[in-house]
C-alpha positions as CSV (number, residue, x, y, z in Angstrom):
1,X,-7.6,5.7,-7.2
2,X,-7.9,9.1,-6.2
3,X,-10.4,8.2,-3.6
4,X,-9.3,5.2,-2.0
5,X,-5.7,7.0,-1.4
6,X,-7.5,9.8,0.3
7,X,-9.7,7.5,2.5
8,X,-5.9,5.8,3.0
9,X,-4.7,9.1,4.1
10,X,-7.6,9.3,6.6
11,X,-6.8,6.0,8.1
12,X,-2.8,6.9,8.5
13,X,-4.4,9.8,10.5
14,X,-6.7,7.7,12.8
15,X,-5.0,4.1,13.0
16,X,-1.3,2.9,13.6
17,X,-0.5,-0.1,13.2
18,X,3.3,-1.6,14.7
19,X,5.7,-2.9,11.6
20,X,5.4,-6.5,10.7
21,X,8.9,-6.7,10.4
22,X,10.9,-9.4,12.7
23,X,13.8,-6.7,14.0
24,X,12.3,-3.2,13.4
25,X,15.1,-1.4,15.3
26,X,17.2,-2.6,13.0
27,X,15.0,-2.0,9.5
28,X,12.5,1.0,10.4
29,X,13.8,4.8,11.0
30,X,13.0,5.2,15.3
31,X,9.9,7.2,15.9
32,X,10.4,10.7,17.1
33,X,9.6,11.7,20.9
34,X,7.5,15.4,21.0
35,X,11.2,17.3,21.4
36,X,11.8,15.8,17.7
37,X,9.2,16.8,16.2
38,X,10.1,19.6,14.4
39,X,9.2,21.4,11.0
40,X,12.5,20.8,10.1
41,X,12.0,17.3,10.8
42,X,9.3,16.7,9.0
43,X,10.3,18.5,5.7
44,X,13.6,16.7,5.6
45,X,11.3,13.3,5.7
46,X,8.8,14.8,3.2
47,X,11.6,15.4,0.4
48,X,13.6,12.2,1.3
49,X,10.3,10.4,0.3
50,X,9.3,12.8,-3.1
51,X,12.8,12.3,-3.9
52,X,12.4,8.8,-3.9
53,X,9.1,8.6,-5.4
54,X,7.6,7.2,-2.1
55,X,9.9,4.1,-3.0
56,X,12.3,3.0,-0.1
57,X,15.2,1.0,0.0
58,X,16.0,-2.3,1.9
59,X,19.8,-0.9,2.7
60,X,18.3,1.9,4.8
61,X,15.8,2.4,7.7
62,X,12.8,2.5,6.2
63,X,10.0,4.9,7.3
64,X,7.1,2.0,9.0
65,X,3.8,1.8,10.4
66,X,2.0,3.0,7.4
67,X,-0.2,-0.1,7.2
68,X,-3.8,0.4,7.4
69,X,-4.6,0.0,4.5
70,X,-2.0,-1.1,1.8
71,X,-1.4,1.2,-1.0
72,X,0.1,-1.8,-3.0
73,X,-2.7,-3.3,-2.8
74,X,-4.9,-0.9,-4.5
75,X,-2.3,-0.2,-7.2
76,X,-2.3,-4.4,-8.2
77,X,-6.0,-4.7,-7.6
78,X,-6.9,-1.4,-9.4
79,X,-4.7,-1.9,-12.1
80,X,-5.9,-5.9,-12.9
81,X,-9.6,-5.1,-12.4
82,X,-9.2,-2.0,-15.0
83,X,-7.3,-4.3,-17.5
84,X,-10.3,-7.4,-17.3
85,X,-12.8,-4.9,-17.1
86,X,-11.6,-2.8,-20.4
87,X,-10.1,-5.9,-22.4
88,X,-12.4,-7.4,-25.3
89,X,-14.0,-10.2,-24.1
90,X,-12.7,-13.1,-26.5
91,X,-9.2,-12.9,-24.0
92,X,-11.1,-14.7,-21.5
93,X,-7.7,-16.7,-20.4
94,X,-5.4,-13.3,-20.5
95,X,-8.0,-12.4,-17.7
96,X,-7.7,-15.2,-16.1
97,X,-4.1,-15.0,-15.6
98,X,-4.2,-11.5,-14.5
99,X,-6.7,-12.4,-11.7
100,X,-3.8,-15.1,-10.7
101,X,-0.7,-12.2,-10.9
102,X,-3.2,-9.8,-9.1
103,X,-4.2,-12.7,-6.2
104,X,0.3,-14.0,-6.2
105,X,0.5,-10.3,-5.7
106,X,-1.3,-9.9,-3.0
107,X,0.1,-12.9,-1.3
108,X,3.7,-12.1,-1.0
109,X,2.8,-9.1,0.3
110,X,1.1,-10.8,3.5
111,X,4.8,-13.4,3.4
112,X,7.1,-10.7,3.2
113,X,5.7,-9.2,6.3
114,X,5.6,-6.0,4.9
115,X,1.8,-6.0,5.2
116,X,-1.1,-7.4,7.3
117,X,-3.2,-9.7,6.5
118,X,-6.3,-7.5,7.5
119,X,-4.1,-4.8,6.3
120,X,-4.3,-6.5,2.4
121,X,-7.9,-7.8,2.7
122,X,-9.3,-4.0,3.4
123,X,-7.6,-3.0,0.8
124,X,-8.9,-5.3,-1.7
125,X,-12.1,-4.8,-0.5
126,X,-12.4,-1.2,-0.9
127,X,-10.3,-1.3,-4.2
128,X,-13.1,-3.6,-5.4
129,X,-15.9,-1.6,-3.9
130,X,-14.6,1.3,-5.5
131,X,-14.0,0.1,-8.8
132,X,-17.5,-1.1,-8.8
133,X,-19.1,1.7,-7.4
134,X,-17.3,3.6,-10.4
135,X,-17.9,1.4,-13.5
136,X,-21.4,0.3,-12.9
C-alpha cells in the first residue's frame, strides 16, 4: 500500500481534478488565492486533518479536489484481494462474497459523487497491478 499512496501523492502534485459534488461552495473549504497561502495556513490544515485521521465530516466544509486517484479505493481493493489471496482455498464462496463487497464498494463511491469514475477505475487498476506485481 505503501507504494500506491506515494504514486497517489505524486498524482495530487501533478493533476487536479474539480469536486464531484453538486454545490461545492457550500460543501468544500474555498481554495486559497497566493495572499493565503501561508505557512500558518497550511499547518493549521495539516493538524485539522492528523487530528481527524484524514477522516472529514459531512457537517463541515470538507477539504476537495483530492481525486486522482482514490485512496478508498486501494484500501477496499487492497484489503479484499489480500483476504482471497491469503484465505484457504476450500472458502471459495467467502471469496466470492468479498469480491461482491469489494465491487458494491467501489460503486457507491462513483454514486455518491465523491469520486470519479476514471478516478475509481485507476485506482483499482493499479491496486491490482500492484498487488500482483507483489505476490507473484
Amino acid at each position: 500500500m505503501a507504494i500506491l499512496y506515494t504514486m497517489r501523492a505524486i498524482t495530487l502534485i501533478c493533476t487536479q481534478l474539480p469536486s464531484g459534488y453538486i454545490h461545492n461552495d457550500l460543501q468544500c473549504m474555498r481554495r486559497l488565492n497566493e495572499s493565503e497561502r501561508t505557512i500558518h495556513i497550511y499547518i493549521q490544515r495539516f493538524f485539522q486533518q492528523a487530528i481527524k485521521l484524514g477522516y472529514q465530516d459531512n457537517d463541515g466544509n470538507m477539504l476537495c479536489g483530492d481525486l486522482l486517484f482514490s485512496g478508498h479505493t486501494i484500501s477496499v481493493v487492497i484489503s479484499s484481494l489480500a483476504v482471497i489471496y491469503y484465505f484457504p482455498r476450500g472458502l471459495r464462496y467467502l471469496k466470492y462474497t468479498i469480491q461482491a463487497f469489494c465491487w458494491i464498494g467501489i460503486i457507491c463511491m462513483v454514486i455518491s459523487r465523491t469520486h470519479y469514475t476514471i478516478d475509481v477505475l485507476l485506482g483499482y487498476w493499479l491496486s491490482v497491478a500492484v498487488f500482483r506485481f507483489a505476490n507473484f
